[in-house]
C-alpha angles and dihedrals in degrees: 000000000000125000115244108256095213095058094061105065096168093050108052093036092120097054113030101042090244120150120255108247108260142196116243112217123189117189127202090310127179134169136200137178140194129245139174081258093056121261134338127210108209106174130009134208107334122181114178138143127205121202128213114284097000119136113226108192104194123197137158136131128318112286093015097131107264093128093051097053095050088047091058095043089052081050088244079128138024119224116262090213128005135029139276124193138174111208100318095334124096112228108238100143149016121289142180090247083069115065118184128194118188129210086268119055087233085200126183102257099192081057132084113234094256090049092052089052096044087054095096103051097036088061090052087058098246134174116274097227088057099043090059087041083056093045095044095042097040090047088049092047087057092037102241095108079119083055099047096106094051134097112245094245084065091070143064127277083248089043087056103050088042080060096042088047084053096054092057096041085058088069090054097220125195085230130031102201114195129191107201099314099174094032090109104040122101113265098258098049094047091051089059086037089060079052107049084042086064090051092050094038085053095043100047102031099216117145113240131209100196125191111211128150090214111086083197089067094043087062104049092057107029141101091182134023120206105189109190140216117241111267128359084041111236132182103249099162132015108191137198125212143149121208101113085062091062099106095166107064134057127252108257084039088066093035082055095045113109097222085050087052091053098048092052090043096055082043095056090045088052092047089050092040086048092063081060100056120107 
């Protein structure tokens, strides 16, 4: 049997046009911003380092900053103090080896899903024949290859943010940030989406760095957990944990787990006793 040549990012670099995985470091970042009201600190002081394909799962209080981090690691912002590289390259704009999805699919309406899928790599020039072997591949991976001749309209709000998962995934980017991208999905679908997520996130061996507001969620994909302090957002826990890795049990087995439960429920405590620091 034949290794998928789109799993393997380090291996097939050279020939498919595919990054390198990379380490993230951020160093000591913070970032401020004027208003009509004098200047804001968003964020203080952050230091973290993301390996490749690890799965950061960040949570904290309303207005703590989360945004705003994800935002300066897709290159959206530049540090106001401090420094961000990936590998050896600072990060001072946005990049195809950082893939962002956003709490709404924000599709191309005039474009069929495979088209919007294909956008990425079209732009990059790339070969045709590659460009079809990306859309089929990536829609399979998602499981809409049925769907790749409709208009995005014609499908569901979960159906949408799996394509718009896919688009990014054809640029085979080191990170695949995402901002909320099942905060505004009905309980049940985002349940199979957190699933589906943990294929992809096997299959493709990115490393995410992933916004939500439920630390439940947080758990259950993450390798690591940042919780983070009210404004200026500050780093006041990085957690490890594992359960994404479980392969071997179902879903509502792990969410049922006690050790699963404890770990939610300190990162809960963490996430209330943040909006009281200083």
């Amino acid at each position: 049997m034949t290794s998928n040549p789109l799993s393997r990012k380090s291996e097939t670099a050279s020939t498919s046009g595919v990054t390198p995985a990379k380490r993230l470091v951020i160093d000591d970042v913070s970032f401020s911003y004027e208003t009509r009201d004098g200047l804001v600190e968003a964020l203080a002081k952050i230091a973290l380092t993301i390996e490749p394909g690890e799965f950061i799962c960040c949570v904290g209080p309303s207005g703590c900053g989360k945004t705003t981090l994800l935002h300066l690691i897709a290159g959206f912002l530049t540090p106001t103090t401090g420094t961000m590289t990936l590998g050896a390259t600072p990060v001072r704009q946005p990049g195809p080896d950082r893939g962002v999805v956003f709490q709404q699919p924000t599709l191309y309406p005039w474009m069929t899903v495979a088209d919007n899928v294909a956008f990425g790599p079209r732009m990059r020039h790339l070969p045709k024949e590659e460009q079809r072997r990306r859309v089929d591949h990536y829609l399979q991976l998602v499981g809409l290859q049925a769907f790749a001749q409709r208009a995005p309209y014609e499908l569901s709000g979960g159906m949408q943010q799996r394509v718009a998962i896919a688009r990014v995934l054809a640029n085979d980017p080191t990170f695949l940030l995402m901002d909320e991208p099942f905060g505004a999905l009905d309980a049940l679908t985002r349940e199979r989406l957190q699933e589906e997520l943990l294929k992809i996130w096997r299959a493709t061996r990115s490393a995410v760095f992933f916004i939500t507001h439920s630390a439940e969620e947080a758990v259950f994909l993450a390798t690591r957990v940042i919780v983070m302090s009210a404004r200026p957002g500050r780093i006041l826990l990085d957690r490890k944990v594992g359960f994404s890795r479980r392969v071997g049990m179902k879903p509502r087995e792990i969410r049922a787990d006690q050790e699963f439960i404890a770990v939610r429920e300190e990162i809960i405590e963490r996430i209330y006793s943040s909006e009281e620091t200083p």
